[in-house]
Backbone as a chain_set.jsonl record, in Angstrom:
{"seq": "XXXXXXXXXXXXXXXXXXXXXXXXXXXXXXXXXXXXXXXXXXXXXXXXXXXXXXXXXXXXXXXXXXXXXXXXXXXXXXXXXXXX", "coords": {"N": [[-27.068, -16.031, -33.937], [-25.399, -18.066, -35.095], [-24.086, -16.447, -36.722], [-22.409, -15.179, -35.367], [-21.15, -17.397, -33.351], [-19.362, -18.327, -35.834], [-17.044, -16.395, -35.992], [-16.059, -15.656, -38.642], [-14.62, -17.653, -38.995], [-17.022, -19.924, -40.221], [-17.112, -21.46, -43.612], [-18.54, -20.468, -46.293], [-21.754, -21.741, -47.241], [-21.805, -22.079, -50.056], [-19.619, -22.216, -51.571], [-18.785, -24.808, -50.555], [-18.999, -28.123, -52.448], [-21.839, -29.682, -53.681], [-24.817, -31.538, -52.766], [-25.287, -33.606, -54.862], [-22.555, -33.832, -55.772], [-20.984, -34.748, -53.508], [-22.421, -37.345, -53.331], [-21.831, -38.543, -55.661], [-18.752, -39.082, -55.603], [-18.976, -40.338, -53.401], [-19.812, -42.575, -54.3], [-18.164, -43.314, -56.563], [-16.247, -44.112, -55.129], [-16.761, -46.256, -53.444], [-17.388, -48.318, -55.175], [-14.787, -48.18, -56.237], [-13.652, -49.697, -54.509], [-14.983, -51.698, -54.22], [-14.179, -52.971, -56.891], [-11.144, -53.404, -56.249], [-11.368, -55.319, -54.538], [-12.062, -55.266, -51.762], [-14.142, -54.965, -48.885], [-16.269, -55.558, -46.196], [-15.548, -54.463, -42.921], [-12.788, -53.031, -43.993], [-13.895, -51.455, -46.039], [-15.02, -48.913, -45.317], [-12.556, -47.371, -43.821], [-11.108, -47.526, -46.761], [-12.729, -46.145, -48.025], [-12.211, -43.579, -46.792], [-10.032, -43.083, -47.331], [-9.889, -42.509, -50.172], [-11.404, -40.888, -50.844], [-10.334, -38.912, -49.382], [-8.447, -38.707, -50.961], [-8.999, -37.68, -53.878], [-9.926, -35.65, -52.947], [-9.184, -33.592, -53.4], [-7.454, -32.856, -50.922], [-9.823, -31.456, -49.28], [-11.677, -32.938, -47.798], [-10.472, -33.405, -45.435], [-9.554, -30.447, -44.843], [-12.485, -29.876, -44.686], [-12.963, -31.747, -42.599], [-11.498, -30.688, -39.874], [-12.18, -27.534, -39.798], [-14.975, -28.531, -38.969], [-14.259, -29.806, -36.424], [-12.766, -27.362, -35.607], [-15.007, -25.956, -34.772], [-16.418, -27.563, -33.264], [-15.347, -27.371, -30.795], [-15.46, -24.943, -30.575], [-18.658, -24.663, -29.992], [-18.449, -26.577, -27.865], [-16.892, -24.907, -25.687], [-18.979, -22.524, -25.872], [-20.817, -23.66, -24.681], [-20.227, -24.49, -22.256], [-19.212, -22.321, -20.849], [-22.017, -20.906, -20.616], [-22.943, -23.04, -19.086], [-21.57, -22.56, -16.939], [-22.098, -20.428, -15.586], [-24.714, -21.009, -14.477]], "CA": [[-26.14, -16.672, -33.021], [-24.304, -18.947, -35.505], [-23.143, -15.832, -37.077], [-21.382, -14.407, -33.945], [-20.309, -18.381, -32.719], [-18.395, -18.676, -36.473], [-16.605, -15.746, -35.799], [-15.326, -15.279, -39.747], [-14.118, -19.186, -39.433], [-17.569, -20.368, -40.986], [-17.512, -21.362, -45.073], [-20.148, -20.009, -47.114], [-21.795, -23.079, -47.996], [-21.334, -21.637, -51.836], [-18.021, -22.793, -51.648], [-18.77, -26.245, -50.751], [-19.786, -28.977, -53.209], [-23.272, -30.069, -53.332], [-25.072, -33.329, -52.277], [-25.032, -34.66, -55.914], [-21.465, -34.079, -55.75], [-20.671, -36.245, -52.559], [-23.039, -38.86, -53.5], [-21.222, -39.121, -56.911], [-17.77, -39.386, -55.138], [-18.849, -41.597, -52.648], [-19.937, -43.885, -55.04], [-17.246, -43.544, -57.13], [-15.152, -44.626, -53.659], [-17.734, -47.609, -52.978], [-17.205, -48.932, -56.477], [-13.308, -48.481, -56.514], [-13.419, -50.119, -53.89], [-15.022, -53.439, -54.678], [-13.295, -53.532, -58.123], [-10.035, -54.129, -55.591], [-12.052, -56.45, -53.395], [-12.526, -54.088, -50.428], [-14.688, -55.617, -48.458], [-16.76, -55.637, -44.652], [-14.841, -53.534, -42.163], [-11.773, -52.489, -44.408], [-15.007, -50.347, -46.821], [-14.958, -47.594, -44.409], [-11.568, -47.018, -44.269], [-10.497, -47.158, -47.823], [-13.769, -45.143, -48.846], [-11.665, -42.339, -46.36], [-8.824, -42.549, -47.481], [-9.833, -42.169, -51.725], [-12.183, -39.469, -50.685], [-9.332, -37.433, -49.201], [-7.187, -38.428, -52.155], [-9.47, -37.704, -54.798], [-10.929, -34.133, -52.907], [-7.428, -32.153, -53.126], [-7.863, -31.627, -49.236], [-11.368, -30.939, -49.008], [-12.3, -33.98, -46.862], [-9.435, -32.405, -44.219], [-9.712, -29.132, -44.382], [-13.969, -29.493, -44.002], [-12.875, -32.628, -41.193], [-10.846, -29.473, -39.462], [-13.284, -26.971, -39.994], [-15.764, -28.854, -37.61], [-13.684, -29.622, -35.271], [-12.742, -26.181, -34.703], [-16.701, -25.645, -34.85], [-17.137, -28.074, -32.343], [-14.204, -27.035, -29.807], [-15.777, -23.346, -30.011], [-19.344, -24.737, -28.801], [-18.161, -26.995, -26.451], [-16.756, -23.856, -25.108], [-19.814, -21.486, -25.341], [-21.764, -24.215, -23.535], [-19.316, -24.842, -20.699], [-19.385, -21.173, -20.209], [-23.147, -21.078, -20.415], [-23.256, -23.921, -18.204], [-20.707, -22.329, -15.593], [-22.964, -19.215, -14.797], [-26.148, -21.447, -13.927]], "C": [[-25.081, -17.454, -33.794], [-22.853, -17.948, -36.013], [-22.032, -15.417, -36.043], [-20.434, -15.563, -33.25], [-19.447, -18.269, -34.115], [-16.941, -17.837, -36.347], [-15.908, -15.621, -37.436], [-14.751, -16.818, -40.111], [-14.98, -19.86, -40.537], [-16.694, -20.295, -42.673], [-18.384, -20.772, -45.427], [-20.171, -21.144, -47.683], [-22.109, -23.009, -49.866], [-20.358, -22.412, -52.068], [-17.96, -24.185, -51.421], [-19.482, -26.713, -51.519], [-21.061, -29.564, -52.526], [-23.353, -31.865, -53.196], [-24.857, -34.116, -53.182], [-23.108, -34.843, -55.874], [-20.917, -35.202, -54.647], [-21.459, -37.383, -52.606], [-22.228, -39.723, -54.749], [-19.576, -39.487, -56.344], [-17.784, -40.554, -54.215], [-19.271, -42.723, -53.021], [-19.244, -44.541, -56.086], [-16.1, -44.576, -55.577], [-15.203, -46.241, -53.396], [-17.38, -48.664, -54.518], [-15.765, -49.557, -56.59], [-12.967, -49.722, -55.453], [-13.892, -51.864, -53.948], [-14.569, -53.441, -55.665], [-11.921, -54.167, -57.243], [-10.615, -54.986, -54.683], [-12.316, -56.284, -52.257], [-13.425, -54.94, -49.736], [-15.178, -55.71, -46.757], [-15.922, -54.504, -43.937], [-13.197, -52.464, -43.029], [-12.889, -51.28, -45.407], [-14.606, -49.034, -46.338], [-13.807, -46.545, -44.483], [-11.123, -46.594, -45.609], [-11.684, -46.191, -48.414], [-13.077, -43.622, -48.194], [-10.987, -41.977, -47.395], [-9.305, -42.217, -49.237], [-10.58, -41.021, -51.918], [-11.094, -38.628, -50.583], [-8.424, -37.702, -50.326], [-7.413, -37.777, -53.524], [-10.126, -35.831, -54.416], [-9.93, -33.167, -52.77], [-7.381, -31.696, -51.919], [-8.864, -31.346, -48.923], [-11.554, -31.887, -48.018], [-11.455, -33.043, -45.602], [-9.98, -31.129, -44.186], [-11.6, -28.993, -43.811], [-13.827, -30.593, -42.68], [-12.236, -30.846, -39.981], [-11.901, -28.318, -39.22], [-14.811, -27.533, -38.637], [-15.086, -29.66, -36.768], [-13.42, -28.277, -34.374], [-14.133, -25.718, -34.511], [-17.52, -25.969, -33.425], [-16.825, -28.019, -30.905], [-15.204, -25.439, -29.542], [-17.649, -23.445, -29.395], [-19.134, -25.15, -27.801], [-17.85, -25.841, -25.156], [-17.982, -22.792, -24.669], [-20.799, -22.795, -24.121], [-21.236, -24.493, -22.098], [-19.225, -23.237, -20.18], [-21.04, -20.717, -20.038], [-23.76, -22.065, -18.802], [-22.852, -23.375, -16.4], [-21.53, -21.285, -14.954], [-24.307, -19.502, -14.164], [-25.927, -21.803, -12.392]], "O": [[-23.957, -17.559, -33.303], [-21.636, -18.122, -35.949], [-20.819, -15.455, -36.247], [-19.363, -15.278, -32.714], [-18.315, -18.024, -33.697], [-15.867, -18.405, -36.543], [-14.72, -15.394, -37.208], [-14.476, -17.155, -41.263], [-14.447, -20.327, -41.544], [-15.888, -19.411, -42.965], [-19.217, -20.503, -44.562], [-19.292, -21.668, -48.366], [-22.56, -23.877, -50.612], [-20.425, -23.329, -52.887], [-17.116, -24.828, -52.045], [-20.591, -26.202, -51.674], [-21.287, -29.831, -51.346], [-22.617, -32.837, -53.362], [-24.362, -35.216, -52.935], [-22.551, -35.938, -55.951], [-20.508, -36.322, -54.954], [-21.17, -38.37, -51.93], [-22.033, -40.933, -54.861], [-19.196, -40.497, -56.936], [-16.97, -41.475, -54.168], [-19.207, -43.758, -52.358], [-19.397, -45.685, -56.515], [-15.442, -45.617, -55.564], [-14.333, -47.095, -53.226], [-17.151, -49.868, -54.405], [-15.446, -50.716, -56.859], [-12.087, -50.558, -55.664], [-13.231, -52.884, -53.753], [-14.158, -54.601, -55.634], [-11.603, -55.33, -57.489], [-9.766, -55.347, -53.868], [-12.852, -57.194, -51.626], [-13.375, -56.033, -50.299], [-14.234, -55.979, -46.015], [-15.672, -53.54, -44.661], [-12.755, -51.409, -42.574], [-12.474, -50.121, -45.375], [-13.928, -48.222, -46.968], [-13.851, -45.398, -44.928], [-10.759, -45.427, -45.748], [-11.371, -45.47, -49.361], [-13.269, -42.588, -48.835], [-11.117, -41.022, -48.161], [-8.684, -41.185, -49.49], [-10.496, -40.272, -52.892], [-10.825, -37.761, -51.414], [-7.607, -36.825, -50.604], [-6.496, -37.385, -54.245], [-10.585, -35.032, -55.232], [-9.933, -32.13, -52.108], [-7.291, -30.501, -51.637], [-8.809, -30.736, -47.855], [-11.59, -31.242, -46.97], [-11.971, -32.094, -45.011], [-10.903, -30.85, -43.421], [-11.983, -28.288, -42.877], [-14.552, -30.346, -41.716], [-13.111, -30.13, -39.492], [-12.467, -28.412, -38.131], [-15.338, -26.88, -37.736], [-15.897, -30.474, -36.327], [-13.64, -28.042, -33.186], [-14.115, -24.72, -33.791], [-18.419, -25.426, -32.782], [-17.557, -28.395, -29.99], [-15.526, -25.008, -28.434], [-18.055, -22.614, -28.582], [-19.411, -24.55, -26.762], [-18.358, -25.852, -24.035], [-18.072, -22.295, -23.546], [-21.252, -22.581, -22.997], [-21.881, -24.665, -21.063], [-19.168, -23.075, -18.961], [-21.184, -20.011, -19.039], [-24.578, -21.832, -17.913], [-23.373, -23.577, -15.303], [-21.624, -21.31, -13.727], [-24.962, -18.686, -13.516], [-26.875, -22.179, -11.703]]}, "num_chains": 1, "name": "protein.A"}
């Protein structure tokens, strides 16, 4: 079933970086971020934004990626839903 919902959109999760990899970025992020004094509610934010600056697009294009993921169940279930 997932194969037939990606329709050719899926990644091969080959192609995406592994867990050590986003743990090592996001702690690179968390770090940079208190060296500038980052701090309580602004964390979050600036840990986005150095992720997407630091992943050439990757954060976007995989944010994107499930969205359209999540637009095309919403859909099979609302058509699922409509025939009950």
């Amino acid at each position: 079933a997932r194969i037939r919902a990606c329709r050719g959109r899926c990644r091969d999760r080959a192609d995406r970086p592994g867990p050590l990899a986003h743990r090592r970025q996001r702690e690179e992020a968390v770090a940079a971020a208190a060296r500038e004094g980052t701090s309580g509610q602004a964390v979050t934010p600036f840990v986005l934004a150095y992720l997407h600056e630091h992943s050439d697009g990757e954060t976007r294009r995989v944010n994107r990626d499930l969205i359209v993921a999540n637009a095309g169940l919403a859909g099979a279930i609302a058509s699922a839903y409509a025939t009950l």
